[in-house]
PQR file of N, CA, C, O and H, with PARSE charges and radii, in Angstrom:
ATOM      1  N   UNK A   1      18.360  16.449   3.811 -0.4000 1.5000
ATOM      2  CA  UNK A   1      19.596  16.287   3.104 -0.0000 2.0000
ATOM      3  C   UNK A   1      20.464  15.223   3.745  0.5500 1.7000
ATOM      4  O   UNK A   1      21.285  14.585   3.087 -0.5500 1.4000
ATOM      5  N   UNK A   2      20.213  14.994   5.392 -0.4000 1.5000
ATOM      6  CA  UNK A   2      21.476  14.086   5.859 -0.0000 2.0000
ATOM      7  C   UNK A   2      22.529  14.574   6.352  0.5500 1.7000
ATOM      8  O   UNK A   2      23.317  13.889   7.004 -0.5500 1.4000
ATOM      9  H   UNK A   2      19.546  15.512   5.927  0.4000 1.0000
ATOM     10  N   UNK A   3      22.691  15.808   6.115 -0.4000 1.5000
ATOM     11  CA  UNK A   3      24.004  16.736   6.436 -0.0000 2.0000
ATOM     12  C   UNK A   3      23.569  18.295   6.476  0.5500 1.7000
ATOM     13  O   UNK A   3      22.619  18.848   5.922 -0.5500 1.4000
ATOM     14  H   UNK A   3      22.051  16.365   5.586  0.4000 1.0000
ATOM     15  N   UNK A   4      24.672  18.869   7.393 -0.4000 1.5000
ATOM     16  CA  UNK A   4      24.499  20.497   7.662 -0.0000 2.0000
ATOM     17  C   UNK A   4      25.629  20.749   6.644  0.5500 1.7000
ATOM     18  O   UNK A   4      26.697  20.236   6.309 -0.5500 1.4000
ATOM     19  H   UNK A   4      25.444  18.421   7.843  0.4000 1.0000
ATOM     20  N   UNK A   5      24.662  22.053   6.246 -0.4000 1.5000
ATOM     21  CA  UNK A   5      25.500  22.636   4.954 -0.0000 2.0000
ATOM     22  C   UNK A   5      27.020  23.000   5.665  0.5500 1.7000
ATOM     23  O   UNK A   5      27.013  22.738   6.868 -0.5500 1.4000
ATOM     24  H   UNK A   5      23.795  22.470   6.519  0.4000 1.0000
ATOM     25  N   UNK A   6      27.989  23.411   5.292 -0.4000 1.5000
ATOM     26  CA  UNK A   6      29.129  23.734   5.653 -0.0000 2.0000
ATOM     27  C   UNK A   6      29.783  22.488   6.387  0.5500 1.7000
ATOM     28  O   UNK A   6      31.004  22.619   6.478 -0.5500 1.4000
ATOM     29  H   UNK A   6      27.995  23.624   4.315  0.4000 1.0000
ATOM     30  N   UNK A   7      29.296  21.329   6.928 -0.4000 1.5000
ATOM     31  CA  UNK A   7      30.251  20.606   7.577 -0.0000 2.0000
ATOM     32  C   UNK A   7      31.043  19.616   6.448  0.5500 1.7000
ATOM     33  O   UNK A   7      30.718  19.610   5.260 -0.5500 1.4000
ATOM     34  H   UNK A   7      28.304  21.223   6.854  0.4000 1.0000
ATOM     35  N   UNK A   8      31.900  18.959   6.887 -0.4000 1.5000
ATOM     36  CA  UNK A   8      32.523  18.057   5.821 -0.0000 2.0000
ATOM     37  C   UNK A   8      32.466  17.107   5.068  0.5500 1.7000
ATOM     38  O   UNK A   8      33.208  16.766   4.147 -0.5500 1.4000
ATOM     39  H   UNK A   8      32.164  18.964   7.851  0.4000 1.0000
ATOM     40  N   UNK A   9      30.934  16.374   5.757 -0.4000 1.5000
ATOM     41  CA  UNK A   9      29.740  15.866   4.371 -0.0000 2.0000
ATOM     42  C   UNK A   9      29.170  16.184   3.556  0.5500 1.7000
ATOM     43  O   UNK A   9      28.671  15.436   2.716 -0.5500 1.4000
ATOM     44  H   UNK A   9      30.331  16.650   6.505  0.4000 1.0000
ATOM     45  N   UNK A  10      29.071  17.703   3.597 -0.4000 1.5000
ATOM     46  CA  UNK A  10      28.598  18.817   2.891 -0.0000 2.0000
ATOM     47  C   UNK A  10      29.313  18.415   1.101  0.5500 1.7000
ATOM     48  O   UNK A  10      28.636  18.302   0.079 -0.5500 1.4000
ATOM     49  H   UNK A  10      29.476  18.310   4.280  0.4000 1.0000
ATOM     50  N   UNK A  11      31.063  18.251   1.237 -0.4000 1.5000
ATOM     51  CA  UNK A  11      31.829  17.821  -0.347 -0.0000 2.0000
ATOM     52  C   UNK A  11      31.548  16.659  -1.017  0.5500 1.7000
ATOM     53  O   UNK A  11      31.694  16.438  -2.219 -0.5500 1.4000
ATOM     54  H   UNK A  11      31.613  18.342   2.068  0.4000 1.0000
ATOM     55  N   UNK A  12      30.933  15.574   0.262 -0.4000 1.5000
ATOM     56  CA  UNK A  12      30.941  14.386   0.066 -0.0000 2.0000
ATOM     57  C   UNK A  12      29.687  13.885  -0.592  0.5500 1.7000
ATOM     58  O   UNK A  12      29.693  12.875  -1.295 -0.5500 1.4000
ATOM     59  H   UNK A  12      30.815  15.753   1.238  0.4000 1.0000
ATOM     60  N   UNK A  13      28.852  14.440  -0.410 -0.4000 1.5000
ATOM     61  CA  UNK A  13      27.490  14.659  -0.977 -0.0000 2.0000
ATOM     62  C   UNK A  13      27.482  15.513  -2.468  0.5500 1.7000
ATOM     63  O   UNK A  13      27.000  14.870  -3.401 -0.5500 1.4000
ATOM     64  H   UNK A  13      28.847  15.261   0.161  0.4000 1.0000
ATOM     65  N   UNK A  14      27.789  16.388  -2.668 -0.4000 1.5000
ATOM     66  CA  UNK A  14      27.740  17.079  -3.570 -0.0000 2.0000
ATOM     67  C   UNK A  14      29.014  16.180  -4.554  0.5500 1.7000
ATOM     68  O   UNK A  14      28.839  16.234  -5.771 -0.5500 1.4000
ATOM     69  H   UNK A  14      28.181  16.910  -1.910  0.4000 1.0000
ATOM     70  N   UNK A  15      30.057  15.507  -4.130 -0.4000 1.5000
ATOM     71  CA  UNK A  15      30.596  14.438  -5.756 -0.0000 2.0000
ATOM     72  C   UNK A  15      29.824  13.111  -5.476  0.5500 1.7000
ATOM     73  O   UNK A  15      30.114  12.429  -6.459 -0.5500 1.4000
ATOM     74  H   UNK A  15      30.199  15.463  -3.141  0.4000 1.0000
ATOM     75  N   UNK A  16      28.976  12.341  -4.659 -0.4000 1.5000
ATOM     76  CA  UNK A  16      27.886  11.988  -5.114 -0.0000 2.0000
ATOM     77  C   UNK A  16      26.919  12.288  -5.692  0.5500 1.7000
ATOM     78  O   UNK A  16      26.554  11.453  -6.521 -0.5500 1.4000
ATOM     79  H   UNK A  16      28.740  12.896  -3.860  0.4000 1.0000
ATOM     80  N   UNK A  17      26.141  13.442  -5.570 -0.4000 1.5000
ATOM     81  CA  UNK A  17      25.565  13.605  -6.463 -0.0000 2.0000
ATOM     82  C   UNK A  17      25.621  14.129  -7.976  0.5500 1.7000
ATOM     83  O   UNK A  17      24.778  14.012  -8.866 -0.5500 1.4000
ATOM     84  H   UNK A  17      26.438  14.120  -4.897  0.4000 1.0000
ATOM     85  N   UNK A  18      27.072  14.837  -7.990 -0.4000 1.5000
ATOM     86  CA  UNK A  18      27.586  14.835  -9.183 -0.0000 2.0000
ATOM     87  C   UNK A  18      28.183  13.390 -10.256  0.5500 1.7000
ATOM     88  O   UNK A  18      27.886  13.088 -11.412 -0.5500 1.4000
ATOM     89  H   UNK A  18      27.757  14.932  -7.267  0.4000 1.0000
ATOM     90  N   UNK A  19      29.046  12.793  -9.332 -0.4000 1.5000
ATOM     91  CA  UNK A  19      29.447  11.727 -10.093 -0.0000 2.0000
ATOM     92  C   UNK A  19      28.741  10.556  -9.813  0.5500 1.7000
ATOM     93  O   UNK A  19      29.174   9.632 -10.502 -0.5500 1.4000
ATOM     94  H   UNK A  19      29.287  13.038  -8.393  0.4000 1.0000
ATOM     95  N   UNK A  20      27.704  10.182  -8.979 -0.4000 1.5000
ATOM     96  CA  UNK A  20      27.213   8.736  -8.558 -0.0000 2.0000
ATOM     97  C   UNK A  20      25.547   8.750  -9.165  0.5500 1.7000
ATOM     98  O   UNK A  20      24.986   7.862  -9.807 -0.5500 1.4000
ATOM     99  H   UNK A  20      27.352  10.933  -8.419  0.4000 1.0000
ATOM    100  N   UNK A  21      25.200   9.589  -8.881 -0.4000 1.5000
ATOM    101  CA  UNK A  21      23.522   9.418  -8.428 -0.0000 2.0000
ATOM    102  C   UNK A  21      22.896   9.449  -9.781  0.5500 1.7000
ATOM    103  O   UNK A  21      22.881  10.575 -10.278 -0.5500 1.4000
ATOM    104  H   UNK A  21      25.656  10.310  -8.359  0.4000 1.0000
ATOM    105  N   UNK A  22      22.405   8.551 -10.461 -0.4000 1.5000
ATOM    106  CA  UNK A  22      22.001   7.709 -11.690 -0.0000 2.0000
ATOM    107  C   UNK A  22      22.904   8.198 -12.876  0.5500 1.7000
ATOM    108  O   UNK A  22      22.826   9.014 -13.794 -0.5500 1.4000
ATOM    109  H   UNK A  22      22.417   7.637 -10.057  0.4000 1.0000
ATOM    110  N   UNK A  23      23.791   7.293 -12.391 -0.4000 1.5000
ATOM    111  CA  UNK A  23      24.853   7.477 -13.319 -0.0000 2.0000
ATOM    112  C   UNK A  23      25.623   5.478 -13.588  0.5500 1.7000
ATOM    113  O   UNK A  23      25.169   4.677 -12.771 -0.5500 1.4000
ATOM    114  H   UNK A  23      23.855   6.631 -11.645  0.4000 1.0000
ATOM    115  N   UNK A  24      26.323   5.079 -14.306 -0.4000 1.5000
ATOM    116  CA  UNK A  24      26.677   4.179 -14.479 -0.0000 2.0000
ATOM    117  C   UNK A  24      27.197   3.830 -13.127  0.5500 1.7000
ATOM    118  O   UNK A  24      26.889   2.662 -12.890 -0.5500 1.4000
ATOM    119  H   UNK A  24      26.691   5.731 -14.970  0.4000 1.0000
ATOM    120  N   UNK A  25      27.878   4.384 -12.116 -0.4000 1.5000
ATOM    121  CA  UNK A  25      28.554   3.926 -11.242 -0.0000 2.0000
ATOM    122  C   UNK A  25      28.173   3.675  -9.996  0.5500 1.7000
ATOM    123  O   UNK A  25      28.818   3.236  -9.044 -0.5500 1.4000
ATOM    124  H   UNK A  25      28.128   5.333 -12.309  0.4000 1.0000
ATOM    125  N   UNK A  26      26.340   4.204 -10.157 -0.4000 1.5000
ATOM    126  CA  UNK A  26      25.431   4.277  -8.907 -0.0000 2.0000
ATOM    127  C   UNK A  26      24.758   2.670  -9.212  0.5500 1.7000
ATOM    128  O   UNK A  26      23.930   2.425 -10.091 -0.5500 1.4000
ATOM    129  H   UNK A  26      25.816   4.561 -10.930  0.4000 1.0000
ATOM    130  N   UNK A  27      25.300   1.756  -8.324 -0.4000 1.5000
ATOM    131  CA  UNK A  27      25.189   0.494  -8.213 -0.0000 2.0000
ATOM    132  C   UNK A  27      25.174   0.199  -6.600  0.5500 1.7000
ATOM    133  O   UNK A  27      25.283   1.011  -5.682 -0.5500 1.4000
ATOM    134  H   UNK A  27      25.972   1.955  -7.610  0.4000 1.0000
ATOM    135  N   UNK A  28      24.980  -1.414  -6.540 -0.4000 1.5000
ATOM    136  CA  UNK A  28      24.263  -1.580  -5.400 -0.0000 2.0000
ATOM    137  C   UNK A  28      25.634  -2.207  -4.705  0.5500 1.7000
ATOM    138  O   UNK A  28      25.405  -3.221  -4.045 -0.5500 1.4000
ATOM    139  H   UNK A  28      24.891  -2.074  -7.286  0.4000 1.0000
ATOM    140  N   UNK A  29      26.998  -1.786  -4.737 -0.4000 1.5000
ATOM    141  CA  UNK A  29      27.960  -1.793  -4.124 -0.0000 2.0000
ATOM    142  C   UNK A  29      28.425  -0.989  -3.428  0.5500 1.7000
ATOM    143  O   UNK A  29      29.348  -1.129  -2.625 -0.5500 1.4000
ATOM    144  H   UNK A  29      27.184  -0.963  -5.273  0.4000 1.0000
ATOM    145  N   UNK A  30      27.539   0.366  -3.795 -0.4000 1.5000
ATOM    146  CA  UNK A  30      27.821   1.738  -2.981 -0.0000 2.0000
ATOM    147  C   UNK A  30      27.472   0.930  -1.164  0.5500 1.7000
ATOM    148  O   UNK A  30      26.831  -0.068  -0.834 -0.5500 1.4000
ATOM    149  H   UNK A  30      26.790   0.480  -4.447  0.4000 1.0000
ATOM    150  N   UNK A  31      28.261   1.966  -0.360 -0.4000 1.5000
ATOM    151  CA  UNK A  31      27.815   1.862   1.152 -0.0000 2.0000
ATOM    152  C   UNK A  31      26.127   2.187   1.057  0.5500 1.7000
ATOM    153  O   UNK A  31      25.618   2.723   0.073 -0.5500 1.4000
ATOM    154  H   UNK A  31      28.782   2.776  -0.628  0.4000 1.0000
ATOM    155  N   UNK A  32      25.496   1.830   2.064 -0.4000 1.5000
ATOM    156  CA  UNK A  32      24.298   2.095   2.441 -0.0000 2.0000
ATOM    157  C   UNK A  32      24.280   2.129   3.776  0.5500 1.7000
ATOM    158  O   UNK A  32      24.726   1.215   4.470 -0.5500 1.4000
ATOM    159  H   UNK A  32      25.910   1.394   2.864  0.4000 1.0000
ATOM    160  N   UNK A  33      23.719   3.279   4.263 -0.4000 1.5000
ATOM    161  CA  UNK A  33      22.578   3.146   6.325 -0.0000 2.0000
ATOM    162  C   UNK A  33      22.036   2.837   6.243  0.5500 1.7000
ATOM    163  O   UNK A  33      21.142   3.473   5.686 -0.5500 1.4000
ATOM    164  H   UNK A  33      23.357   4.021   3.699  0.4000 1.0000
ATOM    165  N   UNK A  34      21.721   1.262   6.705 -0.4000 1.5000
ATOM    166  CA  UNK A  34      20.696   0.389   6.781 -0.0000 2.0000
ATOM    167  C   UNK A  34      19.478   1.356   7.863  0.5500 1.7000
ATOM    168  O   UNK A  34      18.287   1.666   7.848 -0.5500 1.4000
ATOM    169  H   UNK A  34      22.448   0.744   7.157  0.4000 1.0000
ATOM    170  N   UNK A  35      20.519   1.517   8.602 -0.4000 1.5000
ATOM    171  CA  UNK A  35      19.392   2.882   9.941 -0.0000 2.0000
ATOM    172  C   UNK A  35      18.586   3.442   9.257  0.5500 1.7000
ATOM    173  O   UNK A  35      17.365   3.361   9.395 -0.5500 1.4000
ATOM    174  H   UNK A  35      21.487   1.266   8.614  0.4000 1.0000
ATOM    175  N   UNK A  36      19.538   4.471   7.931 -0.4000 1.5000
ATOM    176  CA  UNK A  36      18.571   5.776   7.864 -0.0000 2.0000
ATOM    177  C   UNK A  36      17.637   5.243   6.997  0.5500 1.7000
ATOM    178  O   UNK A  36      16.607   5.909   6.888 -0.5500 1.4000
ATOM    179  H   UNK A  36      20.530   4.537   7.819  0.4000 1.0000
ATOM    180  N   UNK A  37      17.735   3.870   6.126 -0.4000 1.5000
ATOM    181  CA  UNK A  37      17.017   3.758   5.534 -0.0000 2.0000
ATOM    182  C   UNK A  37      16.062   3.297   6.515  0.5500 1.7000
ATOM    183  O   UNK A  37      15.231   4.094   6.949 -0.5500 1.4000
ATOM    184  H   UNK A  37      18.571   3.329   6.215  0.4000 1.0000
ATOM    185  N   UNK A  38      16.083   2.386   6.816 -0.4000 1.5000
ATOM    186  CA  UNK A  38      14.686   2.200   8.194 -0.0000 2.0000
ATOM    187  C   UNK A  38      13.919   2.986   8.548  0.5500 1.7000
ATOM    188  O   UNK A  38      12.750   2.790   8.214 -0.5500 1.4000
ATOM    189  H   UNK A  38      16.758   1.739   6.463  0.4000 1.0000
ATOM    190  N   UNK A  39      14.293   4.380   9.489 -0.4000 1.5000
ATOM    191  CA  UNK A  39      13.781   5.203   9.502 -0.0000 2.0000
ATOM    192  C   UNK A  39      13.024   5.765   8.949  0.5500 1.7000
ATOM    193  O   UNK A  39      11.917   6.110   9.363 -0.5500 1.4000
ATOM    194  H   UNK A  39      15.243   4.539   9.760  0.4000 1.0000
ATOM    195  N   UNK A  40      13.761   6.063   7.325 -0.4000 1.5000
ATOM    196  CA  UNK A  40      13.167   6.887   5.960 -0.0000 2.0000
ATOM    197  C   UNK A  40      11.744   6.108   6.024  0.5500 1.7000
ATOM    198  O   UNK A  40      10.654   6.672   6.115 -0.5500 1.4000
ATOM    199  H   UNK A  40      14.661   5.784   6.989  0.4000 1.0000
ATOM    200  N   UNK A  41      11.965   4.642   5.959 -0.4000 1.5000
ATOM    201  CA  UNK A  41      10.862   3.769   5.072 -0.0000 2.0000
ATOM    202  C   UNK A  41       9.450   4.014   6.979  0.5500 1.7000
ATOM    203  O   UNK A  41       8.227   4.062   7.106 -0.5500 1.4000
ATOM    204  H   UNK A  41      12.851   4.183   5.885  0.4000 1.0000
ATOM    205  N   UNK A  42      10.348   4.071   7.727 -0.4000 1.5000
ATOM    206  CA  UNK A  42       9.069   4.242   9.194 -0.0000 2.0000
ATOM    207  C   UNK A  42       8.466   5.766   9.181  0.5500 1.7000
ATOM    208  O   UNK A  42       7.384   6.073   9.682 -0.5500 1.4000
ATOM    209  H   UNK A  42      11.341   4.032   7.624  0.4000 1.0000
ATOM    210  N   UNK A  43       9.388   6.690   8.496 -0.4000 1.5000
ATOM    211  CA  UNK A  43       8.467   7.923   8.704 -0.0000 2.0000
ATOM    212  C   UNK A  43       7.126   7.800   7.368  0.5500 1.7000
ATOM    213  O   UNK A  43       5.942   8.138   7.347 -0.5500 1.4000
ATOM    214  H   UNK A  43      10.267   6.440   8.089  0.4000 1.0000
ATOM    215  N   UNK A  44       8.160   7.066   6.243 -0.4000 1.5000
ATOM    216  CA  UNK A  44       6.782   7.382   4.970 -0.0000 2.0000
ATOM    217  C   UNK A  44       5.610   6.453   5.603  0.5500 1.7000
ATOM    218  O   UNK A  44       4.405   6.646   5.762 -0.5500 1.4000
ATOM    219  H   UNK A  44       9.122   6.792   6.260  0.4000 1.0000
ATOM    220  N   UNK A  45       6.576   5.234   5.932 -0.4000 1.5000
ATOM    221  CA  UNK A  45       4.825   4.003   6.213 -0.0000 2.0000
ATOM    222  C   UNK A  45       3.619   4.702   7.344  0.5500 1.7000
ATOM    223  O   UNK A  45       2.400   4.533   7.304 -0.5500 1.4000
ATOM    224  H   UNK A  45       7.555   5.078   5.803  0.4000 1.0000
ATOM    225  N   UNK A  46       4.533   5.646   8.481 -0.4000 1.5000
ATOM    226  CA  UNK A  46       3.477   6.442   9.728 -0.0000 2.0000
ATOM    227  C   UNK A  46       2.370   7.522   8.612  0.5500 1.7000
ATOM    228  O   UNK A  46       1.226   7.842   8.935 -0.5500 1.4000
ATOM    229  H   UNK A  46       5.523   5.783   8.514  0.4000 1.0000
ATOM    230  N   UNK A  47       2.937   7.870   7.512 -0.4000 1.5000
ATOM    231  CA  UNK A  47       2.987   9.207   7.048 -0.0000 2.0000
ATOM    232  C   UNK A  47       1.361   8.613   5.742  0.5500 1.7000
ATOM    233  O   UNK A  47       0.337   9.187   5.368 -0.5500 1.4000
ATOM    234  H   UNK A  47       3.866   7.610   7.249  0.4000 1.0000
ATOM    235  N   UNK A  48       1.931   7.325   5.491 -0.4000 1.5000
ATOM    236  CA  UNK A  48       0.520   7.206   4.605 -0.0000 2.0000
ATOM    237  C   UNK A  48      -0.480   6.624   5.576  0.5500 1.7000
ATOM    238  O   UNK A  48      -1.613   7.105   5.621 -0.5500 1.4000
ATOM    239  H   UNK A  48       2.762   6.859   5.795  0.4000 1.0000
ATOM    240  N   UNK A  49      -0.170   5.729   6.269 -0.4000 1.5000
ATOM    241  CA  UNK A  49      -0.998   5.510   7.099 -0.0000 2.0000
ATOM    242  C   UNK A  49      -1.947   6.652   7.734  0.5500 1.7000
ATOM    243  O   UNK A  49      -3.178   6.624   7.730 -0.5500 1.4000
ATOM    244  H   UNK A  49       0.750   5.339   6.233  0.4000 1.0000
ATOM    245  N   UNK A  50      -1.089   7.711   8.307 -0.4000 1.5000
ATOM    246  CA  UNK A  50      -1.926   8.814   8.648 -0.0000 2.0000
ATOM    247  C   UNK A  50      -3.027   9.489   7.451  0.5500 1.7000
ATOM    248  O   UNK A  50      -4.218   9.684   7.696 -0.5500 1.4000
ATOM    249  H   UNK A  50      -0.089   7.734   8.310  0.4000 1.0000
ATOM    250  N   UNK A  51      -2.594   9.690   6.577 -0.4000 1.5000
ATOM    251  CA  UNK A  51      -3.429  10.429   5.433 -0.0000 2.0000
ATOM    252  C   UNK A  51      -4.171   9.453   5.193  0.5500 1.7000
ATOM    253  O   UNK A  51      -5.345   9.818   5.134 -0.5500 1.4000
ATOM    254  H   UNK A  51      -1.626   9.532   6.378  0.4000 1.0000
ATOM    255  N   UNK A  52      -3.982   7.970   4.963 -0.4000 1.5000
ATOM    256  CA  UNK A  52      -5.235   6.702   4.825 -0.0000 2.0000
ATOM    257  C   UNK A  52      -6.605   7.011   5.619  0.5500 1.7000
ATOM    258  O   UNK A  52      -7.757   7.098   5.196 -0.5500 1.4000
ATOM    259  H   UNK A  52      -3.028   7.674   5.011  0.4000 1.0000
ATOM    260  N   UNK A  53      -6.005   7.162   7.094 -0.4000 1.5000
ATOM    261  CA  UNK A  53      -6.841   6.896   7.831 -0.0000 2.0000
ATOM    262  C   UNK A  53      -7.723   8.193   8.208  0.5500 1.7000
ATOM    263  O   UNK A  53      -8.834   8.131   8.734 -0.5500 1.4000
ATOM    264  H   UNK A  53      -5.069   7.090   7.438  0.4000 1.0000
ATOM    265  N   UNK A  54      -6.962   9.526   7.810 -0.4000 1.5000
ATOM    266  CA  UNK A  54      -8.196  10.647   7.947 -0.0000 2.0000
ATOM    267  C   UNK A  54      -9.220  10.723   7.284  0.5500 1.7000
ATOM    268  O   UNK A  54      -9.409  10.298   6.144 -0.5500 1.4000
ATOM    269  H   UNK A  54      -6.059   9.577   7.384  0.4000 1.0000
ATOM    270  N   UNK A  55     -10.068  11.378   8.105 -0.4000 1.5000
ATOM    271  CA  UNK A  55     -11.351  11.015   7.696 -0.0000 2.0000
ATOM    272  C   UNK A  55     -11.786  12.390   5.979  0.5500 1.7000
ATOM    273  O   UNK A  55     -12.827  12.268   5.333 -0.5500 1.4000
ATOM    274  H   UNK A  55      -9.914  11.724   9.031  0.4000 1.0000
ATOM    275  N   UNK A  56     -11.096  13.095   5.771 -0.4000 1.5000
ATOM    276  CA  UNK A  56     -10.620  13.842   4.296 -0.0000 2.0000
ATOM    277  C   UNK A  56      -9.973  13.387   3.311  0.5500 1.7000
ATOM    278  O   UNK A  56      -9.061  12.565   3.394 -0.5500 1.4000
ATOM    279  H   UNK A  56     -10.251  13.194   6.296  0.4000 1.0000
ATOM    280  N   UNK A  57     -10.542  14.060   1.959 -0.4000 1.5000
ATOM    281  CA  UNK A  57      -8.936  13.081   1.025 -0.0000 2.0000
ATOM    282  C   UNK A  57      -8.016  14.544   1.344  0.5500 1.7000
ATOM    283  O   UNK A  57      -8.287  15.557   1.989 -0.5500 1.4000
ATOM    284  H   UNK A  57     -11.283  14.728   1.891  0.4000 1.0000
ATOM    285  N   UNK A  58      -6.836  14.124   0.579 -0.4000 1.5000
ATOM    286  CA  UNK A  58      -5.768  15.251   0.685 -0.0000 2.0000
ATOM    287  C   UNK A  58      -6.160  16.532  -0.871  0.5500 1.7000
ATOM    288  O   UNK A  58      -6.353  16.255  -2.055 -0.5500 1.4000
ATOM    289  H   UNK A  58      -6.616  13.302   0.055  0.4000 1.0000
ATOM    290  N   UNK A  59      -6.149  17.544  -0.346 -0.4000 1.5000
ATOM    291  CA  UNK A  59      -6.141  18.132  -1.614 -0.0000 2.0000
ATOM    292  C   UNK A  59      -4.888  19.366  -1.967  0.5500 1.7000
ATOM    293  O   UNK A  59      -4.191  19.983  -1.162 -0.5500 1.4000
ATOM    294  H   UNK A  59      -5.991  17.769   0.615  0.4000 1.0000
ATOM    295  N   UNK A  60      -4.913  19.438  -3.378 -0.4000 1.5000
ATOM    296  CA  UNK A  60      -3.425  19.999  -3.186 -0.0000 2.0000
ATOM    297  C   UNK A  60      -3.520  22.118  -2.377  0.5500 1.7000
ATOM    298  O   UNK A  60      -4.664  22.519  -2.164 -0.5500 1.4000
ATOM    299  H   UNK A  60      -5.480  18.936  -4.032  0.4000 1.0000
ATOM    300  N   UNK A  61      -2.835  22.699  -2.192 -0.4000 1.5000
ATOM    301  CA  UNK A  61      -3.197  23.840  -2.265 -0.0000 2.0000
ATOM    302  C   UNK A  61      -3.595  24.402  -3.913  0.5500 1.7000
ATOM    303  O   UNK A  61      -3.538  24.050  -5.092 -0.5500 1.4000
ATOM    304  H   UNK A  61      -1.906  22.373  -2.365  0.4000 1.0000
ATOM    305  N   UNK A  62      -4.021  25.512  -3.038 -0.4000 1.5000
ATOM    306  CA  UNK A  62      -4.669  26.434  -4.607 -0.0000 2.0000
ATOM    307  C   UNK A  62      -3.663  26.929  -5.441  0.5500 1.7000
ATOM    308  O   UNK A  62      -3.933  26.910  -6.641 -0.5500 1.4000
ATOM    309  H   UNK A  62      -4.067  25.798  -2.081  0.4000 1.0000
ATOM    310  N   UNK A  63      -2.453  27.415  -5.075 -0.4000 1.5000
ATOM    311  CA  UNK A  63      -1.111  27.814  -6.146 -0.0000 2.0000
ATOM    312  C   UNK A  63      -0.198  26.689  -6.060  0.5500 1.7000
ATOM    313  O   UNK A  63       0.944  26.770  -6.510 -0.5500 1.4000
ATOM    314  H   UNK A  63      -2.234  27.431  -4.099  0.4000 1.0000
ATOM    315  N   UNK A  64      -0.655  25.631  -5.495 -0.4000 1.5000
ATOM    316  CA  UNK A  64       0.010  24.496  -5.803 -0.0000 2.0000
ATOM    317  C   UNK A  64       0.270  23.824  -7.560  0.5500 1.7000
ATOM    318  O   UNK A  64      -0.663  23.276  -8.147 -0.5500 1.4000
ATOM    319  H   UNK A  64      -1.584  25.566  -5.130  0.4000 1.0000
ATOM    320  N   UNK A  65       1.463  23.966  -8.115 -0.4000 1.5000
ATOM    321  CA  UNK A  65       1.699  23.230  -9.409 -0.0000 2.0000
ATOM    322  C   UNK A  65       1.309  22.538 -10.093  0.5500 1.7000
ATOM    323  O   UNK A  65       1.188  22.594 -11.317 -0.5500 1.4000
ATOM    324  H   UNK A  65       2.221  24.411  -7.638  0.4000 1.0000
ATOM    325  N   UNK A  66       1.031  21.698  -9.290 -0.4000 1.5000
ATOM    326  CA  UNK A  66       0.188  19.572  -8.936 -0.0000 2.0000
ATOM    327  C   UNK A  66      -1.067  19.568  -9.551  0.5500 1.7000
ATOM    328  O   UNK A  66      -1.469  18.867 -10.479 -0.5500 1.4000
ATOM    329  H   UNK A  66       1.130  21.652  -8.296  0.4000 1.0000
ATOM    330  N   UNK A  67      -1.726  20.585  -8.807 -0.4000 1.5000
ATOM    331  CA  UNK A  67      -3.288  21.176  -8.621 -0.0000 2.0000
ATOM    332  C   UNK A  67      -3.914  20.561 -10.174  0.5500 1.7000
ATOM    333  O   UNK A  67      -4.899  19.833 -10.292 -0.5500 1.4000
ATOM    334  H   UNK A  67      -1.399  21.155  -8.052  0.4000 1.0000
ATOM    335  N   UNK A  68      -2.878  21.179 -11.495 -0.4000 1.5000
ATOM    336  CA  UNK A  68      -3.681  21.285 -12.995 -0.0000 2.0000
ATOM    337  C   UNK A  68      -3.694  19.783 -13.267  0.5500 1.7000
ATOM    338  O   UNK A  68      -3.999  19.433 -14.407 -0.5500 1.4000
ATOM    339  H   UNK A  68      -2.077  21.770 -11.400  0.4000 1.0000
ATOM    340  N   UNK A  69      -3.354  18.704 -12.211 -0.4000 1.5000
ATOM    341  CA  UNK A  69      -2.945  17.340 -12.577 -0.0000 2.0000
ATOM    342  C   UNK A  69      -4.765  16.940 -11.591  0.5500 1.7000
ATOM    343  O   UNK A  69      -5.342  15.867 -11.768 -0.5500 1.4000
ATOM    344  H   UNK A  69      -3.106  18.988 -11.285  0.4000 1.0000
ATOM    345  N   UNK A  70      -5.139  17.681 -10.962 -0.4000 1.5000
ATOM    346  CA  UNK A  70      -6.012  16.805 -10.484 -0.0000 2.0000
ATOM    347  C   UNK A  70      -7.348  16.630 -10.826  0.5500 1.7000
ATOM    348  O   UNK A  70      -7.894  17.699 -11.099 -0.5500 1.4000
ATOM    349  H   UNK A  70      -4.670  18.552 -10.818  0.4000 1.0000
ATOM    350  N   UNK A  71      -8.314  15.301 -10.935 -0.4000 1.5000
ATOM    351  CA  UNK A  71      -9.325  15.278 -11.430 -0.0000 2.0000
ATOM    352  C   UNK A  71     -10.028  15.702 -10.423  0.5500 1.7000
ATOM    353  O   UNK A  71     -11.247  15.832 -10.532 -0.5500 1.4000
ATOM    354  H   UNK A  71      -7.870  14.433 -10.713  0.4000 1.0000
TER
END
C-alpha cells in the first residue's frame, strides 16, 4: 500500500484513490517517488528474472481463479 493503515497517509491515499486514480484528473502532473518507483520497477525486474531462470514453468495453484485461464 505505501502506508500503515491508521497513520495520516492513510486520508491521503484513500481521496486519491477516490478522486485521482483513472479519473480525468490523474495526469502526469501529479507528484511522483522517483525512489519508490525504482524500487517497484527493481523488485518486478529481480522477480521475472527469477521465475525466467528456474528451471520449472510457474503453475497456478489448484483453487487458484486464474487456473480455468490456463492451457
Amino acid at each position: 500500500m505505501g502506508f500503515e493503515p491508521g497513520t495520516p497517509e492513510a486520508p491521503l491515499f484513500k481521496d486519491w484513490l477516490t478522486r485521482r486514480y483513472h479519473a480525468p484528473s490523474d495526469d502526469t502532473r501529479q507528484p511522483v517517488d522517483l525512489g519508490a518507483a525504482a524500487l517497484y520497477e527493481e523488485i518486478v525486474r529481480r522477480l521475472l528474472v527469477e521465475v525466467a531462470n528456474d528451471g520449472s514453468r510457474p503453475r497456478w495453484k489448484p483453487d487458484s481463479f486464474f487456473r480455468r485461464y490456463e492451457s
